[in-house]
C-alpha positions as CSV (number, residue, x, y, z in Angstrom):
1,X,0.0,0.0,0.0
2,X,1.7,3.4,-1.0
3,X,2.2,6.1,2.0
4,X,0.0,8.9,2.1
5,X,1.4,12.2,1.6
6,X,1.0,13.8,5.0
7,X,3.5,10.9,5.8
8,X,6.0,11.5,3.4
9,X,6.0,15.0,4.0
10,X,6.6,14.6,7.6
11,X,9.6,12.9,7.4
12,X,10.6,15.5,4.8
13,X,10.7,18.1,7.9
14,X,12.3,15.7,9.9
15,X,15.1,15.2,7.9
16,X,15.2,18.7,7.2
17,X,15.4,19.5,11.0
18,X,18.4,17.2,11.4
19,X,20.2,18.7,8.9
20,X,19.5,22.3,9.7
21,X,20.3,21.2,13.4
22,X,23.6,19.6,12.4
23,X,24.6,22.6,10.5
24,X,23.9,24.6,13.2
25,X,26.2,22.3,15.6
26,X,29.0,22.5,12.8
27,X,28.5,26.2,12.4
28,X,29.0,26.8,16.6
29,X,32.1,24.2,16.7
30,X,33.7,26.1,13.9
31,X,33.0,29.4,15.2
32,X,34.2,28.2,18.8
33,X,37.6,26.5,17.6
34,X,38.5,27.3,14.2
35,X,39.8,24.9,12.1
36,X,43.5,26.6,10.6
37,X,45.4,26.4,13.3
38,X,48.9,26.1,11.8
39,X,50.5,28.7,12.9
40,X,50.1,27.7,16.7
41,X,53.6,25.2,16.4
42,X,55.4,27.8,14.8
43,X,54.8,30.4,17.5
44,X,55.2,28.3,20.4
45,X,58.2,25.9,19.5
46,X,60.7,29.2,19.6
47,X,58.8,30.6,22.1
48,X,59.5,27.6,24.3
49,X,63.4,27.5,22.6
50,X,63.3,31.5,23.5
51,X,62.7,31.0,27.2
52,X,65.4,27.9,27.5
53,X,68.3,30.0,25.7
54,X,67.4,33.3,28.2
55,X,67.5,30.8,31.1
56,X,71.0,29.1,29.7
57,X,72.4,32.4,28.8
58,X,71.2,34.7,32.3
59,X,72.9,31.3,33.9
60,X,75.8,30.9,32.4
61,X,77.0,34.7,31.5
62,X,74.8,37.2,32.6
63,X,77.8,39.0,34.4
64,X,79.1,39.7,30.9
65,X,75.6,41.0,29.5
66,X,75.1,44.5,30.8
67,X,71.3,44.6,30.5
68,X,70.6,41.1,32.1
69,X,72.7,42.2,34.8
70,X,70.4,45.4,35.3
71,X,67.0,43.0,35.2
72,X,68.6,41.1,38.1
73,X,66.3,38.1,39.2
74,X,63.6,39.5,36.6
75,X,65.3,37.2,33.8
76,X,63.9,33.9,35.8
77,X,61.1,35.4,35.7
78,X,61.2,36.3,31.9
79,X,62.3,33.1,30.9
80,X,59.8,31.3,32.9
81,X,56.9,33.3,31.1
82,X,58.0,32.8,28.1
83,X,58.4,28.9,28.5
84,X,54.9,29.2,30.1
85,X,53.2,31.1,27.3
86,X,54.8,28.0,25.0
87,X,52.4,25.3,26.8
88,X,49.6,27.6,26.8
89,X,49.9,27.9,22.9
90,X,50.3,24.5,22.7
91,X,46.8,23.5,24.2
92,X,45.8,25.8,21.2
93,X,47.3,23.0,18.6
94,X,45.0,20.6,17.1
């Protein structure tokens, strides 16, 4: 026996609902974590290399460097911060 057309029709609208719903969901994922994310590795791999060579260097000759001399104990924490702001980019890396 054929189906009616109030039938067909109705799940007409309900496949139209799922798609319009799953474009939504597509729609709020992309605009919550975009997808070109490329450029997080090469920002936070020297950022991270950054903050190891100004810890080696304020360690091993910062007598001999007149400015990290001025900044004192502020080069730990410069280095630090920028080794920290590396692993914060890279949660950003899909």
């Amino acid at each position: 026996m054929p189906e009616s057309r109030v039938r067909k029709s109705a799940v007409e609208k309900k496949k139209a609902k799922s798609r319009s719903e799953l474009a939504e969901q597509r729609s709020e994922t992309a605009r919550l974590a975009p997808a070109g994310r490329s450029w997080v590795p090469a920002v936070f791999l020297p950022l991270g290399l950054i903050g190891v060579a100004w810890m080696v260097t304020w360690n091993l000759a910062y007598e001999h460097i007149g400015f990290m001399r001025a900044l004192g104990d502020w080069n730990l924490a410069i280095g630090l911060g920028l080794i920290v702001a590396s692993f914060v980019g890279m949660t950003m890396w899909k």
